[in-house]
MMTF fields as JSON, N, C-alpha, C and O atoms, coordinates in Angstrom:
{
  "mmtfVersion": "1.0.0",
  "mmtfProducer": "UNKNOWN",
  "numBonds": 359,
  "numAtoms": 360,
  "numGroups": 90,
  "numChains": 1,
  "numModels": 1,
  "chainsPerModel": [1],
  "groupsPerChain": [90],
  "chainIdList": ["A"],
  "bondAtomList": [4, 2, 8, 6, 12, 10, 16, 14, 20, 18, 24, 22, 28, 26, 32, 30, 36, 34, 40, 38, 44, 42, 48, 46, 52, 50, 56, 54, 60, 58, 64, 62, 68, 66, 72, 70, 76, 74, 80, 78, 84, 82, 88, 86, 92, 90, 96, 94, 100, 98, 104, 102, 108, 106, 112, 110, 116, 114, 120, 118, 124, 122, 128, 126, 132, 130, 136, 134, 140, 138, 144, 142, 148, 146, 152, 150, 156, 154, 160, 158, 164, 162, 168, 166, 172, 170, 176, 174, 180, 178, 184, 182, 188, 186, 192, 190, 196, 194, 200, 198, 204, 202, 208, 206, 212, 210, 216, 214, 220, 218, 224, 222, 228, 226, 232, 230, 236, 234, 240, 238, 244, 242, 248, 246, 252, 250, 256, 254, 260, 258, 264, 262, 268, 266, 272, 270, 276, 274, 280, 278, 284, 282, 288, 286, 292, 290, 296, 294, 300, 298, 304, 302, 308, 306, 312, 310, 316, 314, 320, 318, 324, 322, 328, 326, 332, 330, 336, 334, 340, 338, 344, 342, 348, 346, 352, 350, 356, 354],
  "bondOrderList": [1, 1, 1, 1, 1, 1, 1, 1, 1, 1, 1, 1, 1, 1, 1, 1, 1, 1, 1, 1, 1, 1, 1, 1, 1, 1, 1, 1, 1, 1, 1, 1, 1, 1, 1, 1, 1, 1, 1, 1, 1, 1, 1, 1, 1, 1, 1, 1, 1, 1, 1, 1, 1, 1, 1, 1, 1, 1, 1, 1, 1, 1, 1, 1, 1, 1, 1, 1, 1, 1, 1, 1, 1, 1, 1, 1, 1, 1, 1, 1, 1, 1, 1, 1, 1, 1, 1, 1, 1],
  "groupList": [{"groupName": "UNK", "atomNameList": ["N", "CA", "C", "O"], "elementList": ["N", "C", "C", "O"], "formalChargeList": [0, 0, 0, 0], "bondAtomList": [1, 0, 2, 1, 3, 2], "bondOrderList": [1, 1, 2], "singleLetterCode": "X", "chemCompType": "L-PEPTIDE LINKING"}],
  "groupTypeList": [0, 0, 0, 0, 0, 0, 0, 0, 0, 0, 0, 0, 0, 0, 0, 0, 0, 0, 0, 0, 0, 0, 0, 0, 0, 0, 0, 0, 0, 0, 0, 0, 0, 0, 0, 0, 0, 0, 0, 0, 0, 0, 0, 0, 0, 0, 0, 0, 0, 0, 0, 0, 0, 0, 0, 0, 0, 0, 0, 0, 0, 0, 0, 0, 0, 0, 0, 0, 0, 0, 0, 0, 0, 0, 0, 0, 0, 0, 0, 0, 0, 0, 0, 0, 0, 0, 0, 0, 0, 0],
  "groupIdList": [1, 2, 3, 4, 5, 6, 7, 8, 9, 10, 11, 12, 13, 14, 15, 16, 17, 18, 19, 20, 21, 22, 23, 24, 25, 26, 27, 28, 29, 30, 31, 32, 33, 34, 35, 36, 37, 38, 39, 40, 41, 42, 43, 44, 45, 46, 47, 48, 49, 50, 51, 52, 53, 54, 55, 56, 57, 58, 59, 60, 61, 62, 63, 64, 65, 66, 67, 68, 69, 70, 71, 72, 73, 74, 75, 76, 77, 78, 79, 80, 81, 82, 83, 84, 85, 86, 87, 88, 89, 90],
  "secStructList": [7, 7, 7, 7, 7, 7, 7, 7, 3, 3, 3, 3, 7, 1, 1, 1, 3, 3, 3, 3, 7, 1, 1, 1, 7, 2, 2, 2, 2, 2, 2, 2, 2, 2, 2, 2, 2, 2, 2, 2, 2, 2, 2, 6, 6, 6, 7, 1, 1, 7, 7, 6, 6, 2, 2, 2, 2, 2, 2, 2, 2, 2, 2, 2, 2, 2, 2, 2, 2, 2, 2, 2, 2, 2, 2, 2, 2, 2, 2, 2, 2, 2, 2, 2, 2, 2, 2, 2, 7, 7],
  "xCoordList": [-36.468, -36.183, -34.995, -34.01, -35.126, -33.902, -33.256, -33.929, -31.642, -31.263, -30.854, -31.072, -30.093, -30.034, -28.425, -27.696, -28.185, -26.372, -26.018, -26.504, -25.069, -23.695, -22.874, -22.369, -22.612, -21.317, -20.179, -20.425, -18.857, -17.591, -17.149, -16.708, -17.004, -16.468, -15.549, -15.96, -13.9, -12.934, -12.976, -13.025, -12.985, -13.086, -11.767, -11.162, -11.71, -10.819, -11.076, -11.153, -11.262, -12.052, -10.771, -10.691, -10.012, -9.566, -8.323, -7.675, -7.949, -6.776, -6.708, -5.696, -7.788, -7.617, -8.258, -9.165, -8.526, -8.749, -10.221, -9.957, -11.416, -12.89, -13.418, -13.62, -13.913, -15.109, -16.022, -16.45, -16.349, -17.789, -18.568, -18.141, -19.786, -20.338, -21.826, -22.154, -22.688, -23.761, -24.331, -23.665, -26.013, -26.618, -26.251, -26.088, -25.995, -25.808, -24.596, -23.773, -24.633, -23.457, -22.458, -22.689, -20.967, -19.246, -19.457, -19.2, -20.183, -19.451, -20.61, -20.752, -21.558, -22.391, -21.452, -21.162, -21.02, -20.728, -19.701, -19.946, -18.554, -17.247, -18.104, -17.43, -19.135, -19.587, -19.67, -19.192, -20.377, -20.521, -19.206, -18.796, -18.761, -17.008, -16.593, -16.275, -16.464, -15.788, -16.393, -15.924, -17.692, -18.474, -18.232, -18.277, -17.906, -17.549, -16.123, -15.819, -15.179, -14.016, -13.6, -12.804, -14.419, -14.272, -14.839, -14.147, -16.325, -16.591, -15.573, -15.14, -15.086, -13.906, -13.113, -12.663, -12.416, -11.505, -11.913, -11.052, -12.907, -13.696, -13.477, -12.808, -14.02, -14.18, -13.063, -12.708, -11.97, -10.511, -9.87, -9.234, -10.202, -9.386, -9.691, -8.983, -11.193, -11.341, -11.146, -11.723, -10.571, -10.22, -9.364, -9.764, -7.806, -6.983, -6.094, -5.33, -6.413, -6.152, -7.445, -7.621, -8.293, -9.007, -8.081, -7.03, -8.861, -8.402, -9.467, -10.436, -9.2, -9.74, -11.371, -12.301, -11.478, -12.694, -13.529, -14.515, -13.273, -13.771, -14.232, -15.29, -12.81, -13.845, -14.137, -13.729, -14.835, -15.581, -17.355, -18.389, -17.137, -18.374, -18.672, -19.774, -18.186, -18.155, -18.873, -19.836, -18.423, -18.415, -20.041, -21.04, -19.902, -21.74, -23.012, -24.084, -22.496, -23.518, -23.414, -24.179, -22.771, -22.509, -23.645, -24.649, -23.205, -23.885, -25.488, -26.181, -25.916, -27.349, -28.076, -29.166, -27.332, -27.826, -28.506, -29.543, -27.349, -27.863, -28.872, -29.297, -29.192, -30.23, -31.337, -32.391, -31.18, -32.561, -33.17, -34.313, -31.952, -32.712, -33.436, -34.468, -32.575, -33.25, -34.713, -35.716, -34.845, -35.988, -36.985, -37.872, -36.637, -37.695, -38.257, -39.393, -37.255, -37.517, -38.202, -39.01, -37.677, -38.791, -40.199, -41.135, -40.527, -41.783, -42.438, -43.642, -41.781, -42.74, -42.956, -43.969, -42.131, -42.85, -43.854, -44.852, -43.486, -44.98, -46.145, -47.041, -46.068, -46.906, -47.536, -48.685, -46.634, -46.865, -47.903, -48.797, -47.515, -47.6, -49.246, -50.348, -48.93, -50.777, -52.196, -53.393, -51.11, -52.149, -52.737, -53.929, -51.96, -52.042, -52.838, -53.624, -52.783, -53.356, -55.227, -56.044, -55.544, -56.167, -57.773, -58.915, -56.939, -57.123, -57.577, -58.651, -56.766, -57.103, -58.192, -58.977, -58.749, -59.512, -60.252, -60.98, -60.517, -61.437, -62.047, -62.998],
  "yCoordList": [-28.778, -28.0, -28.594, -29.001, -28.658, -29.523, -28.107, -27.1, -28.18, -26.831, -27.697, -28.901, -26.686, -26.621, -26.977, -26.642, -27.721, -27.839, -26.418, -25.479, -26.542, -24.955, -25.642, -26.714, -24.734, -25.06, -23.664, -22.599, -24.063, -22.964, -23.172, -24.303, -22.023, -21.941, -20.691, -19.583, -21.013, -19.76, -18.841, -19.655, -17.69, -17.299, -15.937, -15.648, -15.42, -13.813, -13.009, -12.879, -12.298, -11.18, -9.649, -9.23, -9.077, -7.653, -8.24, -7.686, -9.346, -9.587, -10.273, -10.565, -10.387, -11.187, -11.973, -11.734, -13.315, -14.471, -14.57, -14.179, -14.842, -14.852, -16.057, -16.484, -17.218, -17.864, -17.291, -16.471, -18.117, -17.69, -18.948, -20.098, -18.441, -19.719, -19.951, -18.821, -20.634, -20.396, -21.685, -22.53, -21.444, -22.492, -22.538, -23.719, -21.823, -21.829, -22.657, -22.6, -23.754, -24.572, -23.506, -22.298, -24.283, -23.534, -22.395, -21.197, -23.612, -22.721, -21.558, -21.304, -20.697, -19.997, -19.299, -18.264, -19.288, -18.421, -17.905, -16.865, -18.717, -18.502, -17.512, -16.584, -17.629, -16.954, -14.967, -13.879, -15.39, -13.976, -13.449, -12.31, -14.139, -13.388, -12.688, -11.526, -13.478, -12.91, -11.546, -10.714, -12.085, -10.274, -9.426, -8.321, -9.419, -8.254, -7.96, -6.792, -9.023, -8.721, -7.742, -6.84, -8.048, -7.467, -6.266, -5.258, -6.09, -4.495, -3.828, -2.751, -4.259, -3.813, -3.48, -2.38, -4.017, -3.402, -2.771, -2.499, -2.296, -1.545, -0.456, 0.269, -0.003, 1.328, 1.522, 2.681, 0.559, 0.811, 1.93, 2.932, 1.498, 1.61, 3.649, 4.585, 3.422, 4.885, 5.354, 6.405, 4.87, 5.738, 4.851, 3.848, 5.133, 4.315, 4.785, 4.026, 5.745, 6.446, 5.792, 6.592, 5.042, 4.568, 3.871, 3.302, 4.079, 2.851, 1.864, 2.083, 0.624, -0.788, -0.528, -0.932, 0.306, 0.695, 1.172, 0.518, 2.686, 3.183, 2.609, 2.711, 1.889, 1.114, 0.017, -0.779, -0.63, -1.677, -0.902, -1.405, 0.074, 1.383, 1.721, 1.489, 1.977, 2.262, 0.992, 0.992, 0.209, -1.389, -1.522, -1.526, -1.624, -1.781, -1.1, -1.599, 0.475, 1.513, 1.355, 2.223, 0.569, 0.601, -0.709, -0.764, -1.615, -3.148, -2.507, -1.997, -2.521, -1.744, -1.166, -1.515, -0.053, 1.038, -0.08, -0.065, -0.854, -1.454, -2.918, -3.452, -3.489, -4.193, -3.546, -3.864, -2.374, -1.699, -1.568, -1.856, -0.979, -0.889, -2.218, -2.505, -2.727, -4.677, -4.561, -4.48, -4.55, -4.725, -3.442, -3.527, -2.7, -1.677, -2.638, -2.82, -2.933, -3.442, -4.714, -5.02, -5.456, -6.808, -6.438, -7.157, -5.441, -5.035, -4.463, -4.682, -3.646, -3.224, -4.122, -4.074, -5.13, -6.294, -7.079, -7.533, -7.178, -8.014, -7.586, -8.203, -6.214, -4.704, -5.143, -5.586, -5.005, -5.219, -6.412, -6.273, -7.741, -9.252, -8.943, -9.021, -8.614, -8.476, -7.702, -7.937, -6.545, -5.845, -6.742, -6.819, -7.237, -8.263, -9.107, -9.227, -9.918, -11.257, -10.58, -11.005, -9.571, -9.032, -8.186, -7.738, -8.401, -7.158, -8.492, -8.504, -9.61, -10.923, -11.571, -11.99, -11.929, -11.92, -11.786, -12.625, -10.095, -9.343, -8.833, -8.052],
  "zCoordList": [39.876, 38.696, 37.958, 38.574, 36.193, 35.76, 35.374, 35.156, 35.31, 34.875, 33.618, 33.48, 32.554, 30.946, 31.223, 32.156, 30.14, 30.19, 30.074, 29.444, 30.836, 30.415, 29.717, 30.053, 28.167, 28.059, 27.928, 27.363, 28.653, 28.284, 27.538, 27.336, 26.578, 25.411, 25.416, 25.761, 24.892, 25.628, 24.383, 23.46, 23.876, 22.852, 23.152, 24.184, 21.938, 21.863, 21.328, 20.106, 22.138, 21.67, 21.999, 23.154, 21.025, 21.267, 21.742, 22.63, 21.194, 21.583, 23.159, 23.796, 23.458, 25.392, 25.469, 24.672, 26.182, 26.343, 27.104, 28.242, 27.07, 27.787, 27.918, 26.782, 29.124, 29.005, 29.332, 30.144, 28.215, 28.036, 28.759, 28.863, 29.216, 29.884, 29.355, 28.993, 29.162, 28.622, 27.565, 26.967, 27.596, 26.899, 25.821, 25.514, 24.96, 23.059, 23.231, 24.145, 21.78, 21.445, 21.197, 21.158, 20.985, 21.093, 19.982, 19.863, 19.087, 17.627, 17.519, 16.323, 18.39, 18.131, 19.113, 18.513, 19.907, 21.212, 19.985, 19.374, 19.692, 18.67, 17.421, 16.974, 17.013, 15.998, 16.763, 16.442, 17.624, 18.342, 18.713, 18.492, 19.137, 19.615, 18.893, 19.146, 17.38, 16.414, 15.093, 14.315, 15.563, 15.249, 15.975, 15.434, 17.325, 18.642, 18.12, 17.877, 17.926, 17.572, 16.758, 17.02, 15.327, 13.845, 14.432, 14.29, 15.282, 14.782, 15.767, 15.356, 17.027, 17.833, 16.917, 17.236, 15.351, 14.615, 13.877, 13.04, 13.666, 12.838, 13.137, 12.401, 14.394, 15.255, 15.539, 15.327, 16.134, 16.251, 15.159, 15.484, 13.758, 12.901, 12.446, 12.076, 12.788, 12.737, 14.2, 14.479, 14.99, 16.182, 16.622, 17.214, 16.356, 16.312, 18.263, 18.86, 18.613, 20.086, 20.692, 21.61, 20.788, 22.107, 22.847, 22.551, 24.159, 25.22, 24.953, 24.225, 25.666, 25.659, 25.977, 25.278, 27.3, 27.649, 26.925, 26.587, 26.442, 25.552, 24.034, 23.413, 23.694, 22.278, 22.601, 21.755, 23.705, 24.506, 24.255, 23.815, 24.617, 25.181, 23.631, 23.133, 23.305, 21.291, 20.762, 19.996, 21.146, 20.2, 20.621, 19.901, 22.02, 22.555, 22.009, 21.667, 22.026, 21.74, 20.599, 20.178, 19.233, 17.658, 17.596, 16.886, 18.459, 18.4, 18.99, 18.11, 20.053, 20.075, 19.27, 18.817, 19.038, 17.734, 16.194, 15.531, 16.19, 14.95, 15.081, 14.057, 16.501, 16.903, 17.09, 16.538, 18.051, 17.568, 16.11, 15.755, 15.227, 13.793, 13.261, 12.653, 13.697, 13.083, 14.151, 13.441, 14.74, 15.729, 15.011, 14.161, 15.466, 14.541, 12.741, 12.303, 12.302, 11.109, 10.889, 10.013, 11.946, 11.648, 12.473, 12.125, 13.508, 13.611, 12.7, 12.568, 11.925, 10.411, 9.658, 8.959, 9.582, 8.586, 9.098, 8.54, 10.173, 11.071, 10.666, 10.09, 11.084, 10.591, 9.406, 9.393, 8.163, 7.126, 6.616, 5.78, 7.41, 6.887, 7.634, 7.092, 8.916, 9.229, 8.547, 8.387, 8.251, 7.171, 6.019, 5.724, 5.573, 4.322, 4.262, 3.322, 5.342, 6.17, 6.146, 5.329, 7.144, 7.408, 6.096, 6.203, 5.249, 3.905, 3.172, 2.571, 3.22, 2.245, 3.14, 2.29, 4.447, 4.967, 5.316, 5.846, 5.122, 5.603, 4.25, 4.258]
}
């Protein structure tokens, strides 16, 4: 079995230091960090009393919430594009 390069890439996230380890090149890992970061100050800013944990737990269930919506959404277009496909075909 061949395995895939790892690469570590150290990023900051919330003010603390993380490798990251993993197939995606630096500057994609660095791209993600710094979206976790920003919505970490996001939610911070309207809840300026969290602990680290808690707007960790915030940040996740905010980041989910809004992948599901994307996922729901590019399945309706699929939805959509097949109907289409289907209708011009049929």
């Amino acid at each position: 079995m061949t395995q895939s390069k790892k690469n570590r890439t150290t990023v900051e996230i919330h003010n603390r230091k993380y490798t990251i380890v993993g197939e995606e090149p630096p500057h994609h890992i660095q791209m993600v960090a710094g979206m976790v970061d920003q919505k970490m100050k996001e939610i911070q800013e309207g809840n300026p009393h969290l602990d680290t944990t808690k707007l960790a737990v915030l940040t996740a269930v905010n980041t989910m919430n809004d992948y599901l919506k994307l996922k729901d959404e590019y399945t309706d277009l699929l939805d959509q594009i097949q109907k289409k496909e289907r209708k011009k075909n049929g």
